[in-house]
Structure formats: C-alpha cells, structure tokens
LUMDREN-165126 format. One line per field, with one value per atom (N, C-alpha, C, CB): residue number from 1; residue in three letters; atom name; x, y, z. Coordinates in nm, 2 decimals, always signed. Glycine has a CB too. Layout:
<atoms>
nr NUM  ...
rest ALA  ...
atom CA  ...
c1 X  ...
c2 Y  ...
c3 Z  ...
</atoms>
This chain:
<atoms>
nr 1  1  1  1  2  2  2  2  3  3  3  3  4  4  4  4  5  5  5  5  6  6  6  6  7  7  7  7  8  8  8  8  9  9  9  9  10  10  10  10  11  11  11  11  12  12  12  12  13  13  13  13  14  14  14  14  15  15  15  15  16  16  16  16  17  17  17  17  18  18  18  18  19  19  19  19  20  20  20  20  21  21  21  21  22  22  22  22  23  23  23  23  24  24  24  24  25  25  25  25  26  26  26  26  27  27  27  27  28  28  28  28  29  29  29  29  30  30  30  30  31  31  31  31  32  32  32  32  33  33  33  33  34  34  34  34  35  35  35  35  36  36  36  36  37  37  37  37  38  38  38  38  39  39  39  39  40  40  40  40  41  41  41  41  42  42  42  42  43  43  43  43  44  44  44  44  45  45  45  45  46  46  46  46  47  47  47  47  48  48  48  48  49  49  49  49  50  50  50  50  51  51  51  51  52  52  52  52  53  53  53  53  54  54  54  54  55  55  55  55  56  56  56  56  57  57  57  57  58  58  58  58  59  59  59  59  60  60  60  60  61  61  61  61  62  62  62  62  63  63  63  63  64  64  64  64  65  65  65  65  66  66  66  66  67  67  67  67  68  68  68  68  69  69  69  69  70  70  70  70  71  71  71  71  72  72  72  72  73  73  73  73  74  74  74  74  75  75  75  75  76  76  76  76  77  77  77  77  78  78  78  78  79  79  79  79  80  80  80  80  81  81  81  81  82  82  82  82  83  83  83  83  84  84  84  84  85  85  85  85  86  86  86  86  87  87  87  87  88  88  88  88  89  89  89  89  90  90  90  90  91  91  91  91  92  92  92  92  93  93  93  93  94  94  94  94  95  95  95  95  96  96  96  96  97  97  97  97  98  98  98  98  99  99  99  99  100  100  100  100  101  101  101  101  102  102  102  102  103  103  103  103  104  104  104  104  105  105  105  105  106  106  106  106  107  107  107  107  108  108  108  108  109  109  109  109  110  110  110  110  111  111  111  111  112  112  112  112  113  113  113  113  114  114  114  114  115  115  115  115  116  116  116  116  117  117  117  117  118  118  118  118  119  119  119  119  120  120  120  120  121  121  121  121  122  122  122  122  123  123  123  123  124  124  124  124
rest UNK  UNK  UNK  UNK  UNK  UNK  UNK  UNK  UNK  UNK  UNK  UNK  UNK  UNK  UNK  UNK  UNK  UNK  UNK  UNK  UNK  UNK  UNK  UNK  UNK  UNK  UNK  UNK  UNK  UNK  UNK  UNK  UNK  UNK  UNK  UNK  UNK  UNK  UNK  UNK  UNK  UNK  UNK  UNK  UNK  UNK  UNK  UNK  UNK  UNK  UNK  UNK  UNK  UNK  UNK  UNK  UNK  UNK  UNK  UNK  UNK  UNK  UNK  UNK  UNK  UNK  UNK  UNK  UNK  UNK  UNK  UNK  UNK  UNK  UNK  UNK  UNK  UNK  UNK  UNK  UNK  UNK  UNK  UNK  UNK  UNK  UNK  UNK  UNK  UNK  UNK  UNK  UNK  UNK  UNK  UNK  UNK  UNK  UNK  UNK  UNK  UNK  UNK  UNK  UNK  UNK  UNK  UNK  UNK  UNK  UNK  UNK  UNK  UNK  UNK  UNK  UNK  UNK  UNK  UNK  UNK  UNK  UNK  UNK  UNK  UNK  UNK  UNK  UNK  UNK  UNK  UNK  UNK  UNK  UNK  UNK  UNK  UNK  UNK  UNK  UNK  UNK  UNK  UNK  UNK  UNK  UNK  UNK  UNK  UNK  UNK  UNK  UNK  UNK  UNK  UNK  UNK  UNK  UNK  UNK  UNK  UNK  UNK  UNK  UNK  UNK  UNK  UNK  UNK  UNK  UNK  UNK  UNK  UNK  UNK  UNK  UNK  UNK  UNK  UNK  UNK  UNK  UNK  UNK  UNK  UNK  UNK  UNK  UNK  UNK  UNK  UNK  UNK  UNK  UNK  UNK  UNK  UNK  UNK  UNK  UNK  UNK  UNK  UNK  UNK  UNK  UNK  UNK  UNK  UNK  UNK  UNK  UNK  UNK  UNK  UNK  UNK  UNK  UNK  UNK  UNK  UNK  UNK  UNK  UNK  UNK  UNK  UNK  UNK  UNK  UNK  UNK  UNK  UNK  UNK  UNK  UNK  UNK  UNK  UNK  UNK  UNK  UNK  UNK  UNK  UNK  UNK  UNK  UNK  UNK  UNK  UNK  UNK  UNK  UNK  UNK  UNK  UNK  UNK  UNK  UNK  UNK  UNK  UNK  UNK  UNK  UNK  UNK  UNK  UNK  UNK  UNK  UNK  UNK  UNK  UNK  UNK  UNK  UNK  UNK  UNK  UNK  UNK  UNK  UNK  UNK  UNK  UNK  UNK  UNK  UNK  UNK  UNK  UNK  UNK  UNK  UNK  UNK  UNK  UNK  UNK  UNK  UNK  UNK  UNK  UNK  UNK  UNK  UNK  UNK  UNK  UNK  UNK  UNK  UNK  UNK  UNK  UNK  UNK  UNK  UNK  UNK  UNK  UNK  UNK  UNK  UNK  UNK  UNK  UNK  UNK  UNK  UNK  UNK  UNK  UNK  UNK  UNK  UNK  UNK  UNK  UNK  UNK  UNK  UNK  UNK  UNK  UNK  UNK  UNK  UNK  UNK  UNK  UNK  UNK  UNK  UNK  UNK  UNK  UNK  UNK  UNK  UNK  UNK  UNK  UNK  UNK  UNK  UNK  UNK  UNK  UNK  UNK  UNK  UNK  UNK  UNK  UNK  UNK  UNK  UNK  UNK  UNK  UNK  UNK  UNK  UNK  UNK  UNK  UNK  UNK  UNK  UNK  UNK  UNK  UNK  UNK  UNK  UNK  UNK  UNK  UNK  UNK  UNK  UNK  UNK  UNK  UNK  UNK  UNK  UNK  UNK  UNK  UNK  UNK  UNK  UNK  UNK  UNK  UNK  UNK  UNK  UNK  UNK  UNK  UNK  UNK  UNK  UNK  UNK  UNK  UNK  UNK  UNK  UNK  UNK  UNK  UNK  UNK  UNK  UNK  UNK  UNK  UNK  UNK  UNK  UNK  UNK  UNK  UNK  UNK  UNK  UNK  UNK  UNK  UNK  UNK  UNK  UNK  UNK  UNK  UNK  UNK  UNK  UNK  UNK  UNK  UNK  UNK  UNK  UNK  UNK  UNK  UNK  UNK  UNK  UNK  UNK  UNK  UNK  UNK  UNK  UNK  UNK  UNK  UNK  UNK  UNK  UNK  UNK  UNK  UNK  UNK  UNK  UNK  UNK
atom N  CA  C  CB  N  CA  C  CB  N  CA  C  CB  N  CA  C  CB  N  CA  C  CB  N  CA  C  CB  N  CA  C  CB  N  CA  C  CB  N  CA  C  CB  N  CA  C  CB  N  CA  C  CB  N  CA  C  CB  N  CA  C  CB  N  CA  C  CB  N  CA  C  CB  N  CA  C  CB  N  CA  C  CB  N  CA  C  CB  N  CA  C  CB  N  CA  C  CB  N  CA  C  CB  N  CA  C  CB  N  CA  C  CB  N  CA  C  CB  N  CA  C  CB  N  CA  C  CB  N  CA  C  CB  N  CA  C  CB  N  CA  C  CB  N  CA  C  CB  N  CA  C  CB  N  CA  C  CB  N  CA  C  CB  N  CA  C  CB  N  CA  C  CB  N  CA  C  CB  N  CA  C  CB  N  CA  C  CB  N  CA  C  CB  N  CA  C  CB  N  CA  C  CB  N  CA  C  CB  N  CA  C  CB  N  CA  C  CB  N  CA  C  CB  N  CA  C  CB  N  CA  C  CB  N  CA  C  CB  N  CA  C  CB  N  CA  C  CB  N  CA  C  CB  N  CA  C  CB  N  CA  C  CB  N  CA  C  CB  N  CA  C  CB  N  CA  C  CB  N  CA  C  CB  N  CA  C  CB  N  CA  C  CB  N  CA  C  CB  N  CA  C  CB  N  CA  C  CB  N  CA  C  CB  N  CA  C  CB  N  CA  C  CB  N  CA  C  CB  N  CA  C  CB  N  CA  C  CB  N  CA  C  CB  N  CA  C  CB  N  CA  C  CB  N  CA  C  CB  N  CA  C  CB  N  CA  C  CB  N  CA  C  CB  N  CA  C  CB  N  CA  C  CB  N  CA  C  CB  N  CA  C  CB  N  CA  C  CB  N  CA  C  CB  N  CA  C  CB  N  CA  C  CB  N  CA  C  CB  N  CA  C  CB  N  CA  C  CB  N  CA  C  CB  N  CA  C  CB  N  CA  C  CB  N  CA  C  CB  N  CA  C  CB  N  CA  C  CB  N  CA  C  CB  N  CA  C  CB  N  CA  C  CB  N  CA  C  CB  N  CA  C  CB  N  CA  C  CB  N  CA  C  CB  N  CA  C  CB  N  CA  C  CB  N  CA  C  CB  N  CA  C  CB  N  CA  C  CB  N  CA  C  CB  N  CA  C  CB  N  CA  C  CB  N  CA  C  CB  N  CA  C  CB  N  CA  C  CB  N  CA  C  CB  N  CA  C  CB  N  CA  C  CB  N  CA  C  CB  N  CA  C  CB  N  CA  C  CB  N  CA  C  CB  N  CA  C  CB  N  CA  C  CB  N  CA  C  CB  N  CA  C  CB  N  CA  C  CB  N  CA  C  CB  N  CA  C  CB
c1 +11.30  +11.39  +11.38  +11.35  +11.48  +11.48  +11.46  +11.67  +11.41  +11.46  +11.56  +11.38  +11.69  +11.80  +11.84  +11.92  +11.73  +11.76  +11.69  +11.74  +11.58  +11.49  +11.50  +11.35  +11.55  +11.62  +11.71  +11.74  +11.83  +11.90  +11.90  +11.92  +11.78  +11.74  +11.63  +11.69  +11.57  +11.46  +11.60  +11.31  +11.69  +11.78  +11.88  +11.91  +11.91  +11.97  +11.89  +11.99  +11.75  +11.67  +11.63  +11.55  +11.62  +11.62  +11.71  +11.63  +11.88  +11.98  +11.98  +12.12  +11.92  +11.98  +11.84  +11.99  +11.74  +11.67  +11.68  +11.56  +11.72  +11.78  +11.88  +11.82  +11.97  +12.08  +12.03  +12.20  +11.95  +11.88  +11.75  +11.82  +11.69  +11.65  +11.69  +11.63  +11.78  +11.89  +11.92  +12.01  +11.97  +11.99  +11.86  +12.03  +11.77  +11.65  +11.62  +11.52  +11.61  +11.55  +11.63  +11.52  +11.75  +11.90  +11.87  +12.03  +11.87  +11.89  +11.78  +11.95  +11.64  +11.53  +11.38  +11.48  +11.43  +11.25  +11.29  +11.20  +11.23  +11.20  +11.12  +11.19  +11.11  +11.07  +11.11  +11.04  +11.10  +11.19  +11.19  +11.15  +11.10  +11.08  +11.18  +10.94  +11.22  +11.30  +11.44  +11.24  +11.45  +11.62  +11.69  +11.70  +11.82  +11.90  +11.86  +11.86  +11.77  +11.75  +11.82  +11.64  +11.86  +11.90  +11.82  +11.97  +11.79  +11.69  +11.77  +11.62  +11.75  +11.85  +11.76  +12.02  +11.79  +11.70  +11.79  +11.64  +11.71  +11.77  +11.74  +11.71  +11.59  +11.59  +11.49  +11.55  +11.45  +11.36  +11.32  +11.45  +11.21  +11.17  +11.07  +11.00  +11.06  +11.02  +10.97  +11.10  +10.81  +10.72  +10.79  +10.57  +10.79  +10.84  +10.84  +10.74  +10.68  +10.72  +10.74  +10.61  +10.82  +10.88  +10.73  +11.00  +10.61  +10.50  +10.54  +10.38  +10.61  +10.54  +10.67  +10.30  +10.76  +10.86  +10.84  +10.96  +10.77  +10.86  +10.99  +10.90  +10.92  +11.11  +11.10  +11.18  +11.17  +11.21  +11.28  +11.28  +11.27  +11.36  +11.37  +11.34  +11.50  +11.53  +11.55  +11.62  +11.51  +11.47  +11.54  +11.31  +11.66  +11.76  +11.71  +11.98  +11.61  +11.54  +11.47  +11.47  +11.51  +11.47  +11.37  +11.53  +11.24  +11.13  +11.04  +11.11  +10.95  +10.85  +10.79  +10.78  +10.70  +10.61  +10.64  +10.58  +10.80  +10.88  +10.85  +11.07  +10.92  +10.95  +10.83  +11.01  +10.69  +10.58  +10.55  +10.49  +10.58  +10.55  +10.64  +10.54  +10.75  +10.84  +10.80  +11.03  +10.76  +10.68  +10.59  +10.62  +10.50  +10.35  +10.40  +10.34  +10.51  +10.54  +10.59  +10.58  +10.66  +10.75  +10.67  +10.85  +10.57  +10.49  +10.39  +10.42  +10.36  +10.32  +10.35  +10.31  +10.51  +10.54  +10.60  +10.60  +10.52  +10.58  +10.56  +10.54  +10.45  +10.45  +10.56  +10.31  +10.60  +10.69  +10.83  +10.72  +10.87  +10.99  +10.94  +11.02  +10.83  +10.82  +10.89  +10.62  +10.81  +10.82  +10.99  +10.68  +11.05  +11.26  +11.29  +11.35  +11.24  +11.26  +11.29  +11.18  +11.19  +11.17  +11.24  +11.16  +11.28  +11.41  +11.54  +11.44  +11.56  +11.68  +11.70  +11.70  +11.59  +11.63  +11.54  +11.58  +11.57  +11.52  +11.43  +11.60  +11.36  +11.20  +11.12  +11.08  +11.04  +10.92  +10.81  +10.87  +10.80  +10.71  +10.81  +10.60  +10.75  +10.84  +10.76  +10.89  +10.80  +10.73  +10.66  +10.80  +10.55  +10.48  +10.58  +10.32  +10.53  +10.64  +10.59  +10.75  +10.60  +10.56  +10.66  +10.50  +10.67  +10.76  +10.70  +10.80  +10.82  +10.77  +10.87  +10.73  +10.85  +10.93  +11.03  +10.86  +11.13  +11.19  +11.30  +11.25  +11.25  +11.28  +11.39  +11.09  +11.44  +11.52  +11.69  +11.54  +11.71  +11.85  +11.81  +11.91  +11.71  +11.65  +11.61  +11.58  +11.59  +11.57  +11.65  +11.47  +11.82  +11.95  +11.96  +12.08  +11.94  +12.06  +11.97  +12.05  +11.81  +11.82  +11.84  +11.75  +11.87  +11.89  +12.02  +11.83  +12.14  +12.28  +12.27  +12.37  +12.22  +12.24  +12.16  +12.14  +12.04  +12.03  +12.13  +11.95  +12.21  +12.27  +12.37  +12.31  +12.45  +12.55  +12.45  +12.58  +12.37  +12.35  +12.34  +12.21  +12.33  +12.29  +12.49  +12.20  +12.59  +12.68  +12.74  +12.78  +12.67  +12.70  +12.68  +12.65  +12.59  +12.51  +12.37  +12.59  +12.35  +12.24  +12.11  +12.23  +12.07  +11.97  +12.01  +12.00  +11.91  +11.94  +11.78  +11.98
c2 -2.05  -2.07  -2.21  -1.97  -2.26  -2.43  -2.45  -2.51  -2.55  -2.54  -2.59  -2.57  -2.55  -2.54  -2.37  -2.63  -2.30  -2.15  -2.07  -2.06  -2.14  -2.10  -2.19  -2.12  -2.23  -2.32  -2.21  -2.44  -2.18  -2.08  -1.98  -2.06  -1.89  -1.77  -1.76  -1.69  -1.90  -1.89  -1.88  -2.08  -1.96  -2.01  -1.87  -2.17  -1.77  -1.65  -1.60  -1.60  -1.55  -1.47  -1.51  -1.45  -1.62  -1.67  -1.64  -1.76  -1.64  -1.63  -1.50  -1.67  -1.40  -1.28  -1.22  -1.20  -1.28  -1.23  -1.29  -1.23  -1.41  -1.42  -1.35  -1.55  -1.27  -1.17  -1.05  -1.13  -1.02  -0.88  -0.87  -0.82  -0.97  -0.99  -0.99  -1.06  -1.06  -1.05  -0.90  -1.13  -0.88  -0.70  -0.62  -0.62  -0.64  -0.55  -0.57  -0.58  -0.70  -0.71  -0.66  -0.86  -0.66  -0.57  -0.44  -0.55  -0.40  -0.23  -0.17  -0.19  -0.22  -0.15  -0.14  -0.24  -0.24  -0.28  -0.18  -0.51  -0.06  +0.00  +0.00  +0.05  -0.15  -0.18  -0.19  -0.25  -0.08  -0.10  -0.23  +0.00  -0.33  -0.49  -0.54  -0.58  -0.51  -0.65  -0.56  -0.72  -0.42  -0.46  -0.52  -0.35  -0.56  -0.63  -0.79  -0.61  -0.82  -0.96  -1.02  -0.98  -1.15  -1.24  -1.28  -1.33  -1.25  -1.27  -1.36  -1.09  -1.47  -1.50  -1.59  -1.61  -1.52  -1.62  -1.71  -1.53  -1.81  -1.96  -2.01  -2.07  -2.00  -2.04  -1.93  -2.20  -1.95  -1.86  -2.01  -1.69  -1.99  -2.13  -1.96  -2.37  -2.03  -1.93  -1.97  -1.84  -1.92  -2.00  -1.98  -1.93  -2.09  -2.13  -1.95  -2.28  -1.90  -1.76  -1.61  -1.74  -1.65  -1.58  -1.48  -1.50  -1.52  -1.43  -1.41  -1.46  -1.56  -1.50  -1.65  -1.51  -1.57  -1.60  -1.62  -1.53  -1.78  -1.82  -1.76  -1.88  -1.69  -1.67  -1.73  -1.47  -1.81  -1.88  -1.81  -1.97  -1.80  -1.73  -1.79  -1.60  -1.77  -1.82  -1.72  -1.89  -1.70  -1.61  -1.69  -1.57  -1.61  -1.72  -1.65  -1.72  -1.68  -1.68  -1.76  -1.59  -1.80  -1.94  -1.96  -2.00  -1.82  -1.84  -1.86  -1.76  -1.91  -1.99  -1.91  -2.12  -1.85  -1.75  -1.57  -1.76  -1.59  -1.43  -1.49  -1.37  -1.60  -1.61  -1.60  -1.73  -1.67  -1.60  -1.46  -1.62  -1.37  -1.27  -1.19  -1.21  -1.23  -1.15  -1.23  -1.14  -1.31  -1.37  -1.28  -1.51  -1.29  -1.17  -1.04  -1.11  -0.97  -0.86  -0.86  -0.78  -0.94  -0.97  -0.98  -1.14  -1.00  -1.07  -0.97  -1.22  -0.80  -0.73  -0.64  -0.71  -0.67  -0.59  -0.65  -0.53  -0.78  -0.80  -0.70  -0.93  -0.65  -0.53  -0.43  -0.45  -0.39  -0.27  -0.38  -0.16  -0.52  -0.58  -0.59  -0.72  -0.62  -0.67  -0.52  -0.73  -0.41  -0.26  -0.27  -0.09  -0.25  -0.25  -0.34  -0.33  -0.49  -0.59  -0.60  -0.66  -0.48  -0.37  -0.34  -0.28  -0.22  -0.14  -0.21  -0.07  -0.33  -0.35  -0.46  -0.37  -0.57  -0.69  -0.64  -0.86  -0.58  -0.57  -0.65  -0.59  -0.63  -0.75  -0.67  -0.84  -0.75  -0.68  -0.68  -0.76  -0.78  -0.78  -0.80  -0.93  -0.71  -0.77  -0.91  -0.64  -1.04  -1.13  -1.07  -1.26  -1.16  -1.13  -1.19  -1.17  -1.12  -1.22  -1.26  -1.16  -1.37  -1.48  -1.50  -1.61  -1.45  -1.48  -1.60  -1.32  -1.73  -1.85  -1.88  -1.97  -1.92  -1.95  -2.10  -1.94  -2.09  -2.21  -2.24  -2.21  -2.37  -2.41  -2.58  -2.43  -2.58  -2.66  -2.66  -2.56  -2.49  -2.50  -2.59  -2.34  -2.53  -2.59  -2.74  -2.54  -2.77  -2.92  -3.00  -2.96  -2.92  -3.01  -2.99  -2.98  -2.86  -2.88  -3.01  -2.67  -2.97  -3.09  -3.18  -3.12  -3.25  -3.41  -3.41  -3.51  -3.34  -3.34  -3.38  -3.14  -3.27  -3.26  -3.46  -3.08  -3.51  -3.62  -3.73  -3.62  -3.74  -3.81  -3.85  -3.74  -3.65  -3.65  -3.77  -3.45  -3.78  -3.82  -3.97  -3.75  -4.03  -4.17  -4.19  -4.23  -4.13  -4.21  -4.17  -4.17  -4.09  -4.10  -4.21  -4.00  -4.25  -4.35  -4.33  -4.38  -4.21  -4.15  -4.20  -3.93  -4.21  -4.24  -4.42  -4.10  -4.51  -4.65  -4.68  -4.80
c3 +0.28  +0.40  +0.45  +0.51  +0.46  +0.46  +0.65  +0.38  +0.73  +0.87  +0.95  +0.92  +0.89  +0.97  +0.99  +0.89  +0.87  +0.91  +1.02  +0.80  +0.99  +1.09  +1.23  +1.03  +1.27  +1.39  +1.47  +1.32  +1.36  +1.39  +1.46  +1.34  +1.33  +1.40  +1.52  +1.30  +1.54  +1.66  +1.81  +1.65  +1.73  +1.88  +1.91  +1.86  +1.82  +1.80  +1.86  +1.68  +1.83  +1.93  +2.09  +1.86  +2.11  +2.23  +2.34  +2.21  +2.25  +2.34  +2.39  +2.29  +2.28  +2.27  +2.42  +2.06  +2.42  +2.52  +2.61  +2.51  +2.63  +2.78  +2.80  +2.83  +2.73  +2.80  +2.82  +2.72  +2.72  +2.75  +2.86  +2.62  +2.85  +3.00  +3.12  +3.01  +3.14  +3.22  +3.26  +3.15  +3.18  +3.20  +3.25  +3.04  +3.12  +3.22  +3.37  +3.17  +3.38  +3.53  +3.64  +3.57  +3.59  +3.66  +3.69  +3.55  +3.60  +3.55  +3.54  +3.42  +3.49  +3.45  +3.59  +3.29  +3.63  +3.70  +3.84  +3.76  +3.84  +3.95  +4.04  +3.94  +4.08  +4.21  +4.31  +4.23  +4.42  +4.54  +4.63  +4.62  +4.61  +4.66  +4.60  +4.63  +4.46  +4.39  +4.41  +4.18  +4.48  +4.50  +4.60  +4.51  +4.58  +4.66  +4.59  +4.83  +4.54  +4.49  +4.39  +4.44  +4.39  +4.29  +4.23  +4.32  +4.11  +4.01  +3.88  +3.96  +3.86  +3.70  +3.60  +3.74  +3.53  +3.38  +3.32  +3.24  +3.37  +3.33  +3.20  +3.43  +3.13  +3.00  +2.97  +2.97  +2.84  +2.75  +2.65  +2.66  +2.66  +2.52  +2.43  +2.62  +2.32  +2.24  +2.13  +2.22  +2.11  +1.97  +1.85  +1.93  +1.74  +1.63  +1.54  +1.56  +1.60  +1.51  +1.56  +1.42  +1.69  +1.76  +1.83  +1.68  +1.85  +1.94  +2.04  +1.97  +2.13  +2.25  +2.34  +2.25  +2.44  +2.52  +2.65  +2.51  +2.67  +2.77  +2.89  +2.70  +2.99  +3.05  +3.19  +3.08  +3.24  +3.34  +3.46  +3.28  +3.57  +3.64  +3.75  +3.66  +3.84  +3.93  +4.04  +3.91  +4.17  +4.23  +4.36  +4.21  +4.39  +4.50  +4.63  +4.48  +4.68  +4.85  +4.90  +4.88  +5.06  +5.09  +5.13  +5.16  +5.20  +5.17  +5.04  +5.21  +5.05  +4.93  +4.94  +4.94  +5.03  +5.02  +4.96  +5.15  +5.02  +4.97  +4.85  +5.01  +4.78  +4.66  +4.59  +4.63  +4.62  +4.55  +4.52  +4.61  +4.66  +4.61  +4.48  +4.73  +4.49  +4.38  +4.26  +4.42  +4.22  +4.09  +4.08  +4.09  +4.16  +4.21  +4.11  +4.45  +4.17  +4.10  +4.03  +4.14  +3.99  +3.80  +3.71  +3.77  +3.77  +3.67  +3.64  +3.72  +3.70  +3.69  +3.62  +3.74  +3.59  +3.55  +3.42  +3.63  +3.35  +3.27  +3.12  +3.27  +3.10  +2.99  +3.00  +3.00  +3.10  +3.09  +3.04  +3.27  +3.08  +3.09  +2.94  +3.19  +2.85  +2.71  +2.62  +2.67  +2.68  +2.59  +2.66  +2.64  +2.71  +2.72  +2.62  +2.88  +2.61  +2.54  +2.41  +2.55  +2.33  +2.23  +2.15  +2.27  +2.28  +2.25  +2.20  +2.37  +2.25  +2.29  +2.18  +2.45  +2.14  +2.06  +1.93  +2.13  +1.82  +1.67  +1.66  +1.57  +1.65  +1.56  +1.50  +1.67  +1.40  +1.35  +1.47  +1.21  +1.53  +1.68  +1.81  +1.70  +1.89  +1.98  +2.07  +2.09  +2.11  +2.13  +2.28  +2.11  +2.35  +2.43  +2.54  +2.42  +2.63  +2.75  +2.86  +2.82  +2.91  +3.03  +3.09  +3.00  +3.22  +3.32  +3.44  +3.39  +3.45  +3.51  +3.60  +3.43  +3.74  +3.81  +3.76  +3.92  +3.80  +3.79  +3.90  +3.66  +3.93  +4.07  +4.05  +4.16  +3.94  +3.85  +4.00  +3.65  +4.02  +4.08  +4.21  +4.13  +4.29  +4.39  +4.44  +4.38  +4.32  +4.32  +4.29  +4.25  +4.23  +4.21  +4.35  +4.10  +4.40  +4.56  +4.64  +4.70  +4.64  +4.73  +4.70  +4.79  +4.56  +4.56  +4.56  +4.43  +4.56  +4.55  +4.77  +4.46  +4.80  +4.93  +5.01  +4.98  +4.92  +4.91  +4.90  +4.84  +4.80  +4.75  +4.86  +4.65  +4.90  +5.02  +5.13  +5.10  +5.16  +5.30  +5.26  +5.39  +5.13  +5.11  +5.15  +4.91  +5.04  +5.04  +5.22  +4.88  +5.28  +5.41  +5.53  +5.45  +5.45  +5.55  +5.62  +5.67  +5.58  +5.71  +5.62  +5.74  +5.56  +5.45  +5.36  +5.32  +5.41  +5.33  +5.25  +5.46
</atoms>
C-alpha cells in the first residue's frame, strides 16, 4: 500500500467521525446537563494507525467555568461516545477517543472584535 492510499483512508476515516460524532453527541449522550447545548466538533486528528482520535469540540457558552464543567462530563462519558462510534464507523478497532476543548472560534471572535476597535480608533 503506497502512502497516498493510506493518506486517504486515514482522512476518510477522520471525516467520517467527525460526522458521526457530531451525531452522537446530538442524539446519544443522555445527559440531562448537556441538553439544550451547542456542542460542535471542529476537528478530529487521528494516529497514522487509526488507535486513537483526537476530537475537538466547541462548546458555545460564555461561562468558562460552565464550559469546564461540560468537558468534565464529555469527557466521562467518553467510553460510551467510543462504543456508538463502533456501531456506526466499520473498523477492525474502533479507535480510542479523547475529547479536547477547542477554543479556536473564541479566539477568532476576540481578535476580529480586536481588529473592529483598531480600524475604529479606540485601540492605537
């Protein structure tokens, strides 16, 4: 297998668990804390021999401390999110899963919202 195939299929499986992720955390996690939440998976990075995924999430609330806590519990429940993960994406393994905050949206708004106040004047 040459590595433009294996490229492929690492980036095939990747995409396909950030959608199905996406969905689980939707539909599956029966925690009465994480309803009503905006929960979104932003990336998945994933080892060359597919063990063990990286998942990134973005968790849109403006407390820091709320926001800890719903990591706190995502992150408890990451075995039940890996066994759905399972079901749903074919593998000989299903990879392990690490759920990580990502604070990437957060940190465009405030430098966009930065930016606004330079070309405003308020900021030299």
């Amino acid at each position: 297998m040459n590595q433009r195939q294996e490229f492929t299929r690492v980036d095939r499986v990747r995409k396909a668990i950030q959608r199905e992720m996406g969905d689980i955390l939707r539909t599956e996690m029966k925690d009465p804390r994480l309803d009503d939440l905006v929960i979104s998976v932003t990336e998945v990075d994933l080892t060359p021999d597919l063990s063990v995924a990286k998942i990134y999430l973005s968790i849109f609330l403006d407390d820091e401390d709320e926001r800890n806590e719903v990591m706190t519990i995502l992150i408890s429940h990451q075995a039940k999110a890996r066994k759905a993960l399972g079901h749903r994406v074919r593998l000989r393994h299903t990879p392990e899963v690490h759920f990580k905050f990502d604070d990437s949206l957060e940190r465009g708004v405030r430098m966009s919202q930065l930016l606004d106040k330079i070309a405003r004047g308020e900021i030299e």
